[in-house]
KEDO-56388 format. One line per field, with one value per residue (C-alpha): x, y, z; residue number from 1. Coordinates in Angstrom, 1 decimal. Layout:
KEDO-56388
px = c(X:...)
py = c(Y:...)
pz = c(Z:...)
i = c(NUM:...)
END
This chain:
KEDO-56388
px = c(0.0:2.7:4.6:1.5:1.0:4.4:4.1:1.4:2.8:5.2:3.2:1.6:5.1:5.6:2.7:3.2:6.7:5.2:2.7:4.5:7.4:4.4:2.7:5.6:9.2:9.3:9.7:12.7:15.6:19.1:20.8:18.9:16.7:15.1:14.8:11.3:8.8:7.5:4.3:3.9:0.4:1.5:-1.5:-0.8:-3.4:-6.2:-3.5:-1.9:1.6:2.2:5.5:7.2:10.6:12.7:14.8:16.0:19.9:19.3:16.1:14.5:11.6:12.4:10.3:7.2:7.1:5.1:0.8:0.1:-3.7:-6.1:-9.3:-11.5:-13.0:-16.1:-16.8:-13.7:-13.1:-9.0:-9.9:-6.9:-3.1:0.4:3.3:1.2:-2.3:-4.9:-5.7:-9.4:-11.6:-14.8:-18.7:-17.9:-21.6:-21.6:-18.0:-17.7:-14.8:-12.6:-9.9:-10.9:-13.9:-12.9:-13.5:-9.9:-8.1:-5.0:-1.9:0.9:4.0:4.2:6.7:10.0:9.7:6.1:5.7:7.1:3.5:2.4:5.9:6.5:9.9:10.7:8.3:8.1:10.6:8.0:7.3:11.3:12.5:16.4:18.0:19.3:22.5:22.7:21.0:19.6:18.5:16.7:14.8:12.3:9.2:6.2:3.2:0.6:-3.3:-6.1:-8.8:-12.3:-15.4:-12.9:-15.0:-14.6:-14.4:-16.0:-13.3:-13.3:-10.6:-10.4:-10.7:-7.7:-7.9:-6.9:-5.5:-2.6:-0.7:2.4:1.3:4.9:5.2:6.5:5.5:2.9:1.4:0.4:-2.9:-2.0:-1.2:-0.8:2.6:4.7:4.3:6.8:8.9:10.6:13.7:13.2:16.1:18.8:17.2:13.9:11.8:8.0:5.7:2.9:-0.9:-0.9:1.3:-0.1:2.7:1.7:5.0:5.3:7.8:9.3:8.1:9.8:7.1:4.4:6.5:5.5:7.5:10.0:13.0:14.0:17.3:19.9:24.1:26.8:30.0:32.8:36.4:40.1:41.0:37.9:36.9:33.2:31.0:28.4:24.9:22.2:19.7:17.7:14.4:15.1:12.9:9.4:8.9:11.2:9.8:9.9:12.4:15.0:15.5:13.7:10.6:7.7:6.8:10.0:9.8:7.4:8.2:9.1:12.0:14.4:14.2:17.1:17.7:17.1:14.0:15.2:15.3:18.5:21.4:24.7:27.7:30.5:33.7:36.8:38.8:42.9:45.4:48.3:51.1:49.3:45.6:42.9:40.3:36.8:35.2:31.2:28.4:25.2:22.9:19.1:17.3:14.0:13.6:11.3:12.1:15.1:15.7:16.5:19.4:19.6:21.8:23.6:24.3:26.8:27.9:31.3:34.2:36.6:34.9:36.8:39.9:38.3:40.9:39.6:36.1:36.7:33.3:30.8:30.1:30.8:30.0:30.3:26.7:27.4:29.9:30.4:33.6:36.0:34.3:33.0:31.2:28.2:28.7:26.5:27.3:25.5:25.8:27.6:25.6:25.7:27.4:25.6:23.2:20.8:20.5:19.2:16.5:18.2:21.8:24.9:26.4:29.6:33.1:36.1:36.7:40.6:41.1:43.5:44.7:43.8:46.0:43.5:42.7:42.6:40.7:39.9:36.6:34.7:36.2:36.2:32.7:29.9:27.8:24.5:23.7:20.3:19.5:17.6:16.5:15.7:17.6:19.2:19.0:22.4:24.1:24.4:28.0:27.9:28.2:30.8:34.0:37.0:40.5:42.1:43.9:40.4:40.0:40.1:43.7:45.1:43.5:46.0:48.6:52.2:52.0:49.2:51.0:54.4:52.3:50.3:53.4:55.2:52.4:52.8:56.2:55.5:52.5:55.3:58.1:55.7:54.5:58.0)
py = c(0.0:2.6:1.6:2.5:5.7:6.3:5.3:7.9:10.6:10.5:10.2:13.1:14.8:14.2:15.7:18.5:19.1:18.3:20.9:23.6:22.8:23.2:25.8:27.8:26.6:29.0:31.7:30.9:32.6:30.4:33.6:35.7:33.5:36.3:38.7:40.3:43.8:44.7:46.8:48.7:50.5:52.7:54.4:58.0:59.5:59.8:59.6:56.0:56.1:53.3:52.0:49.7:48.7:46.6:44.4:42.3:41.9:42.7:42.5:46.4:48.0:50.1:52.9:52.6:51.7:50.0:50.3:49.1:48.1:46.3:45.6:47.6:45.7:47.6:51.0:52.6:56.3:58.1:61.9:62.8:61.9:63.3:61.4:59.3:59.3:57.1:56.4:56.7:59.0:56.5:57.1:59.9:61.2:60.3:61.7:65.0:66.1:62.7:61.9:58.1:56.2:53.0:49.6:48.9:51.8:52.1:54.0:55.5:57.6:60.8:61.7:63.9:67.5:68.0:71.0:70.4:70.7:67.4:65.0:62.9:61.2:58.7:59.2:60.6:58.9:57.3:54.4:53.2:51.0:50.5:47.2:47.5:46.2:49.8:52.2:51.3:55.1:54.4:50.9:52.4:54.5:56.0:57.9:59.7:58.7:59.8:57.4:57.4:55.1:52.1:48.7:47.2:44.5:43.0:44.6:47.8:47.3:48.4:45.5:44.9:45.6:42.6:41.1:43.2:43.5:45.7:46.1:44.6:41.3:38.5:39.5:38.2:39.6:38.0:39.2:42.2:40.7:43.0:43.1:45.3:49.0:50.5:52.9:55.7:57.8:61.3:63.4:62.1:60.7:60.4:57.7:58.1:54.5:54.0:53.4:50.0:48.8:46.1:44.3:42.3:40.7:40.0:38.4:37.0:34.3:33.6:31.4:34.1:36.6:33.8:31.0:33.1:34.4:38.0:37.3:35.4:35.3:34.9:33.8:34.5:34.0:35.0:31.3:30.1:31.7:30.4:33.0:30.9:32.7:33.0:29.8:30.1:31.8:31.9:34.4:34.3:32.9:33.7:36.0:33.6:35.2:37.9:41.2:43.3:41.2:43.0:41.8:43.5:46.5:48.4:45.6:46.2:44.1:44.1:40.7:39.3:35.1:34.9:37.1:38.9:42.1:41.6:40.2:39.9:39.8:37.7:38.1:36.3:38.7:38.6:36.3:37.6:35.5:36.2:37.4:37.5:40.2:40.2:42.4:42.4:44.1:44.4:45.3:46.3:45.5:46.6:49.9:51.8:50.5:52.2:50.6:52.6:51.3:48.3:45.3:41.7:38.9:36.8:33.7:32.3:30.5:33.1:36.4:36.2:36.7:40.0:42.9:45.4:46.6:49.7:51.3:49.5:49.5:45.8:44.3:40.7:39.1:35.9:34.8:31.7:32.2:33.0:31.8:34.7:33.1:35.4:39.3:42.3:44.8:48.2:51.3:54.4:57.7:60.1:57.7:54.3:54.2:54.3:51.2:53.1:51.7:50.0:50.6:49.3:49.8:47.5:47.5:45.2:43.4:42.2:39.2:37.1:33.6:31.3:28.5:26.0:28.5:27.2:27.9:24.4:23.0:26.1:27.4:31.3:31.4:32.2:29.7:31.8:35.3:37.4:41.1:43.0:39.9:37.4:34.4:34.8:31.8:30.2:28.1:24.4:23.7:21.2:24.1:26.5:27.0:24.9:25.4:24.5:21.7:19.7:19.0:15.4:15.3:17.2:15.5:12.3:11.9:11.6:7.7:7.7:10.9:8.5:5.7:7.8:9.0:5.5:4.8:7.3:6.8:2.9:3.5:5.7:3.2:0.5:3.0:4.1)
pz = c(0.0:1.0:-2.6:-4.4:-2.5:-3.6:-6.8:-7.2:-5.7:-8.2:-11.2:-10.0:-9.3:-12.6:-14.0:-12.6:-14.2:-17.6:-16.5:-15.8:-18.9:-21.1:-19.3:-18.3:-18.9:-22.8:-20.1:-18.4:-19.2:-18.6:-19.5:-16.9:-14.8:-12.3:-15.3:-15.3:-16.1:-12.7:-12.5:-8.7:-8.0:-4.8:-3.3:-2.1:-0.6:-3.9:-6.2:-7.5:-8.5:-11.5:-12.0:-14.4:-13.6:-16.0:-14.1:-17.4:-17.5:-21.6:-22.9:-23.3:-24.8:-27.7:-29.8:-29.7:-26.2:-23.9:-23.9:-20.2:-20.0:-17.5:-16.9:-13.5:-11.8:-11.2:-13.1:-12.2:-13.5:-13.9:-13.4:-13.9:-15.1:-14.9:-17.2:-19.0:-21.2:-21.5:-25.3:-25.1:-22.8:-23.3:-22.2:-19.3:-19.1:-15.3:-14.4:-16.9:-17.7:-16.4:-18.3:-18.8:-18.2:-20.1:-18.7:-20.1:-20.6:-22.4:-21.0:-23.0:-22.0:-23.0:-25.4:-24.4:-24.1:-22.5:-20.7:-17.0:-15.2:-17.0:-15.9:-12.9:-11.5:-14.3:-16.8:-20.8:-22.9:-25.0:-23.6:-24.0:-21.0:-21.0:-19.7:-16.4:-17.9:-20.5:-18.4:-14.7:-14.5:-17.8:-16.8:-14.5:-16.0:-14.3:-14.1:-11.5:-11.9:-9.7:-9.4:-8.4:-7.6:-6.7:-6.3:-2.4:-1.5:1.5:3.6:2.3:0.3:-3.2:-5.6:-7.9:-11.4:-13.8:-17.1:-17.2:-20.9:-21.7:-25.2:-26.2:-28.6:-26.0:-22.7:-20.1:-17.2:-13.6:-12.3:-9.3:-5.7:-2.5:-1.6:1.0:0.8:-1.2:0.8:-0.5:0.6:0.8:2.1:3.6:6.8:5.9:4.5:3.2:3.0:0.3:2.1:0.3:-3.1:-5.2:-8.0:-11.1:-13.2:-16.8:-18.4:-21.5:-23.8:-27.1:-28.1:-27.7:-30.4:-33.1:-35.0:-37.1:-35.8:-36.4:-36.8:-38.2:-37.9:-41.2:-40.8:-42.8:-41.8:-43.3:-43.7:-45.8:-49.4:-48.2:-46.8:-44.7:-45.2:-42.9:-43.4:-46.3:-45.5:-42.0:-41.0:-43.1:-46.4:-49.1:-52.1:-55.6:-58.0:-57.7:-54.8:-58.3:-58.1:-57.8:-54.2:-53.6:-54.7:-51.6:-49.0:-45.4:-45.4:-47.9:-50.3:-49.4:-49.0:-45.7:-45.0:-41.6:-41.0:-38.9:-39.7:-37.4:-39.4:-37.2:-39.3:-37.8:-39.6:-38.7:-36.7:-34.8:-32.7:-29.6:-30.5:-33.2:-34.5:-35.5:-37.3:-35.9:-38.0:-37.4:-41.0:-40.5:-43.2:-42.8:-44.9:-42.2:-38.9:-36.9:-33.5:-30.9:-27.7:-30.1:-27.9:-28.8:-26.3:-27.5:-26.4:-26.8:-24.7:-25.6:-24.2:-21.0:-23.0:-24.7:-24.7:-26.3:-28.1:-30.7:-31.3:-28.7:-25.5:-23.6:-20.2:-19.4:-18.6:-17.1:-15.1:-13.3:-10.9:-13.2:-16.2:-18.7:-21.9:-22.2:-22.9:-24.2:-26.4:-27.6:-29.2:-27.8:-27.4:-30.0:-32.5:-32.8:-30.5:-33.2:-36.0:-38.7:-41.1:-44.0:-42.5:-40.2:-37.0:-37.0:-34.2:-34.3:-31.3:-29.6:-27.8:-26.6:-27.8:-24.4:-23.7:-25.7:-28.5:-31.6:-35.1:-36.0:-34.4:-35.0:-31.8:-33.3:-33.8:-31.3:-29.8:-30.0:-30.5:-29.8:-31.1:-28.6:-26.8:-29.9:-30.6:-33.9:-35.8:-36.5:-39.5:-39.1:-37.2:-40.5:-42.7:-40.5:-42.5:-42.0:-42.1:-44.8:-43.3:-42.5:-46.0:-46.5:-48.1:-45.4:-42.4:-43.3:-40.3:-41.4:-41.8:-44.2:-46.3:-46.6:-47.9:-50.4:-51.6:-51.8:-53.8:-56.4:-56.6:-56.9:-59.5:-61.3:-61.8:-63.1:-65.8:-67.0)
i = c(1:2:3:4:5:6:7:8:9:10:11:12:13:14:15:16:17:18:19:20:21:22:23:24:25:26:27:28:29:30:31:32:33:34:35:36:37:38:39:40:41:42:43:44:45:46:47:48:49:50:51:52:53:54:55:56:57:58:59:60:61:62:63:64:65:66:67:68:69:70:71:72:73:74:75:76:77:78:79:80:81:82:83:84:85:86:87:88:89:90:91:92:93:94:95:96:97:98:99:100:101:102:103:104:105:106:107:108:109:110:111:112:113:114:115:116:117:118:119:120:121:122:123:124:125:126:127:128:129:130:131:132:133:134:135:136:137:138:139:140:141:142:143:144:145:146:147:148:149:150:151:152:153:154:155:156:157:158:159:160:161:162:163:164:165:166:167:168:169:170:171:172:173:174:175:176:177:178:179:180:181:182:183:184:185:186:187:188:189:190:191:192:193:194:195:196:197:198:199:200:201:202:203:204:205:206:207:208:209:210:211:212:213:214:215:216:217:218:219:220:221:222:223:224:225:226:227:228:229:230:231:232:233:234:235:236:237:238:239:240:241:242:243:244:245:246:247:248:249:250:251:252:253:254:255:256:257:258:259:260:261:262:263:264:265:266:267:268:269:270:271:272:273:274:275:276:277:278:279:280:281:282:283:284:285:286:287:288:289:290:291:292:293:294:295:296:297:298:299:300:301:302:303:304:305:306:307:308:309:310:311:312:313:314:315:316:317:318:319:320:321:322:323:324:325:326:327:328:329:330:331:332:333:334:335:336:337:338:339:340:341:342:343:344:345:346:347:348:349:350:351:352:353:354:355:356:357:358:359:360:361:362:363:364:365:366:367:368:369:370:371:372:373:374:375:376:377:378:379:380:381:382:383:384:385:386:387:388:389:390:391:392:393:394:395:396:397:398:399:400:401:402:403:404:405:406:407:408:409:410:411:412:413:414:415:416)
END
């Protein structure tokens, strides 16, 4: 009897697991496991300030920002808001002149420049939320809403709203929990508490952007003539004749073999007697789309032996004790911070030979690579170029090379 309780318990511990891979597991990140977009409602008085704080290592929302939306619970009215709008003012016969009556209102930041009187702490970049790994000042944004005729609950407190979406491709929301008030530091000494904060979380699926990828990674090096190409029609089905078809002529993304609007160029470009150069471009080929703080993760054994970055901006990502196989890189300020639509932003990157370094294997290449958060689809390892001295001929050891050539020279006497 206690074996088939066991027995059980574990079929149902296993369920569980299945459960949750299926359910949840596309959201785990290995590369930043606690990542996540927090959204705070801290009650002050009438007024509830909203928060979203980015607390991804990488991943950031670019131009046109986030669309933060929920659902009242009861008939809920915002009279008023400072940093942010709501999209639609809806039916507001019975509040006049409220600035949203919608049962699910829409909120947007306000765009830079606004007139002082209408900004909070924290809020009108347009909806952009840098990583906290670019720009921690950057990853929080906010905004100031009074709201009226709040539904109670049995204990007087106000019912939660729900169904909480960031309006961004990828990401979804937790219903709203009540969590400890959020206290504040004001002064040096001096600490203010919210009257009650409620949190809802949203994070990161790649499953729920779609099934194409929206980027893909080329791989030329010095000692191969082959250029190996993105995967053929990687990224969306592939137009049928040339890049001057006429389903190319007005389309978003340039006709190209692959289909993606990005493409990250990793060229292992030079060799020197104690380190090795690669030039790393990144080509946007969608012909209306700039993206804004653009990033790449890259993944590859020899980042911890990175000396020096010309035209980027670096930081290592993951480290494990002295181990450094993941880093990001980005655009400076003022130069290429901006991937312009239907252009480049490329560096060259230094680093030194390790004590195991070697071109053979594929061991210059990266392991994986994601633009702004999105996996970009890599080549076969089948297909990465080889050295020249992995071609069949020259993969024979010295034995086999004296044999062949005893042979010619054997072949060569019986035919004079």
């Amino acid at each position: 009897m206690e074996m088939e309780k066991w027995a059980a318990g574990r079929r149902m511990a296993l369920i569980l697991v299945l459960l949750c891979c299926v359910f949840g597991g596309d959201a785990y990140d290995v590369l930043d496991p606690t990542g996540n977009i927090t959204i705070s409602w801290d009650f002050q008085e009438i007024k509830v300030l909203v928060s979203l704080h980015n607390y991804q290592l990488y991943r950031h929302v670019e131009d046109p920002g986030w669309r933060l939306s929920w659902f009242w619970a009861g008939d809920e009215v915002i009279y008023d808001t400072t940093g942010a709008e709501a999209t639609e003012q809806g039916n507001c016969s019975l509040f006049v002149g409220a600035h949203s009556c919608e049962k699910h209102p829409v909120m947007v930041d306000l765009a830079r420049g606004v007139p002082y009187a209408r900004q909070v702490d924290h809020c009108c970049r347009g909806g952009v939320l840098s990583s906290l790994t670019q720009n921690s000042e950057a990853a929080t944004s906010a905004f100031l809403m009074h709201v009226g005729n709040f539904k109670s609950s049995s204990d007087g407190i106000p019912q939660k709203p729900f169904n909480f979406s960031l309006g961004v491709p990828g990401y979804r929301c937790s219903n709203a929990t009540m969590v400890a008030p959020t206290r504040t530091r004001i002064g040096k000494h001096r600490h203010v508490q919210a009257l009650m904060t409620w949190q809802a979380t949203c994070f990161y699926s790649q499953t729920a952007v779609g099934p194409f990828r929206a980027c893909c990674v080329s791989l030329p090096t010095f000692y191969s003539r082959t250029i190996v190409e993105c995967p053929h029609c990687t990224c969306g089905a592939c137009p049928a004749g040339t890049s001057t078809a006429p389903q190319c002529q007005d389309a978003e993304i340039r006709c190209t073999g692959h289909m993606c609007p990005i493409r990250v160029h990793w060229h292992v470009k030079k060799s020197y007697t104690e380190y090795w150069r690669v030039k790393l471009s990144i080509n946007n080929f969608n012909r209306f789309k700039n993206y804004s703080d653009w990033n790449i993760v890259v993944q590859h054994p020899s980042l911890q032996e990175l000396t020096q970055v010309f035209s980027f901006a670096y930081e290592p990502l993951v480290q494990r004790g002295t181990i450094n196989d993941t880093g990001l890189f980005w655009g400076l300020p003022r130069f290429n911070q901006m991937l312009p639509q239907d252009g480049t932003v490329q560096t060259e990157v230094l680093l030194r030979k390790g004590k195991d370094f070697s071109f053979s294997g594929g061991w210059a290449l990266p392991r994986k690579i994601y633009f702004d958060g999105s996996e970009c689809a890599m080549p076969p390892p089948d297909d990465f170029p080889q050295l020249p001295s992995s071609s069949p001929v020259q993969r024979f050891s010295g034995g086999h090379r004296w044999l062949a050539s005893g042979a010619v020279l054997v072949l060569g006497l019986l035919l004079t």
